[in-house]
N, C-alpha and C positions, 0 to 999 in steps of 0.2 A: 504494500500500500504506500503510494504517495499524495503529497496535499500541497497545497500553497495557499496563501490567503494573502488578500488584500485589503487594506483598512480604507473605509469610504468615512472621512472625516466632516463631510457634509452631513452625513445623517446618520453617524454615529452605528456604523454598521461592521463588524466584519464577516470577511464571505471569503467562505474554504471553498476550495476545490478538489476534491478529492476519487484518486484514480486508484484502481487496482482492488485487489482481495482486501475485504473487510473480515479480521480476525478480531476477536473481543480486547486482546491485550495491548495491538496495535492501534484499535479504535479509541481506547479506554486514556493509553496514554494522550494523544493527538485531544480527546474531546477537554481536560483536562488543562491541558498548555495554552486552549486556544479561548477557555473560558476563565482560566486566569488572567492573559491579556484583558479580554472583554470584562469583568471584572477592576480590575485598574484603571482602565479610559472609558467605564461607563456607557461600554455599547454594546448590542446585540449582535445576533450572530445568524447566519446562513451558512450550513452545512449541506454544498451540491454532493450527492452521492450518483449521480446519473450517471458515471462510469465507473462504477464499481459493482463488486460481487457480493451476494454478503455471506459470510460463514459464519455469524454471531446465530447462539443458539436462542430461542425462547425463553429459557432459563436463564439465560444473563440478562437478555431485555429487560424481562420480568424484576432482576434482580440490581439495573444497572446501577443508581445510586446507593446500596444500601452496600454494596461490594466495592465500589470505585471512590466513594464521595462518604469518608466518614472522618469524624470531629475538626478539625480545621477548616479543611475542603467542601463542609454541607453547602454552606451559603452560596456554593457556584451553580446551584442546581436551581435555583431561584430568576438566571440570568433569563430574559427572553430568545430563546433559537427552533428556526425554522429550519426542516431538513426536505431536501427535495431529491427525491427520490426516481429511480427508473421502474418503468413498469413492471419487470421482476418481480421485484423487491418492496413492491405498495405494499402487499398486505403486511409481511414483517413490519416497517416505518409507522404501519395503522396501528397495530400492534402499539409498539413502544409507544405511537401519541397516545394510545389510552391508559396506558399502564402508569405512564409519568401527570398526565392530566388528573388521573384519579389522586396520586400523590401529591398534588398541589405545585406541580412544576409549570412553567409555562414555556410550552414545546406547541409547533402545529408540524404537520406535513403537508408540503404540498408540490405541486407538480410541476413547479415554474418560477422564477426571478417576480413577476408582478405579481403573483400571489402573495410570493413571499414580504413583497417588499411593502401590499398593502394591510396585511397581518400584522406586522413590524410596527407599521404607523399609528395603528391602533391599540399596542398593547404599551403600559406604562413601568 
């Protein structure tokens, strides 16, 4: 798995790009790094997954913050991020939006940059 991101300083956004196999360990750390940035400079985030694979199982979804995001690191679960997904891999990403929705995170999925970005606008 590789990624890149870009800091949109106009609207307080950063937006990954991310290619290749999605493993939980290399996802886990990557979501982490990038919501620590976002955390620091106070902006949201977009997570493109539309070139990648996913090998993350149910069980980690299920389990993502409570395995990845404990005592220091809670509060980065709080951050707003959008993940936009390839058709593959919708239902997994539907998945995870419900699983962190029901946990009080604020995550959406969706299909596209304008979705993404009009989601973004509205959440505080």
């Amino acid at each position: 798995m590789r990624y890149s991101y870009v800091l949109n300083h106009g609207i307080k956004i950063i937006i990954v790009k991310v290619i290749g196999d999605l493993h939980t360990n290399d996802v886990a750390k990557m979501d982490k790094e990038i919501r620590i940035k976002a955390k620091e400079l106070n902006y949201k985030i977009i997570f493109d997954f539309r070139e990648t694979k996913n090998y993350i199982s149910i069980s980690d979804a299920y389990n993502w913050f409570s395995n990845n995001y404990k005592n220091s690191f809670f509060n980065l679960c709080f951050i707003p991020v959008v993940k936009i997904s390839n058709e593959k891999d919708k239902s997994f990403f539907q998945f995870f939006e419900t699983t962190m929705i029901n946990r009080g995170v604020n995550v959406k999925m969706c299909a596209d940059e304008i979705s993404a970005y009009h989601w973004l606008e509205n959440i505080d």
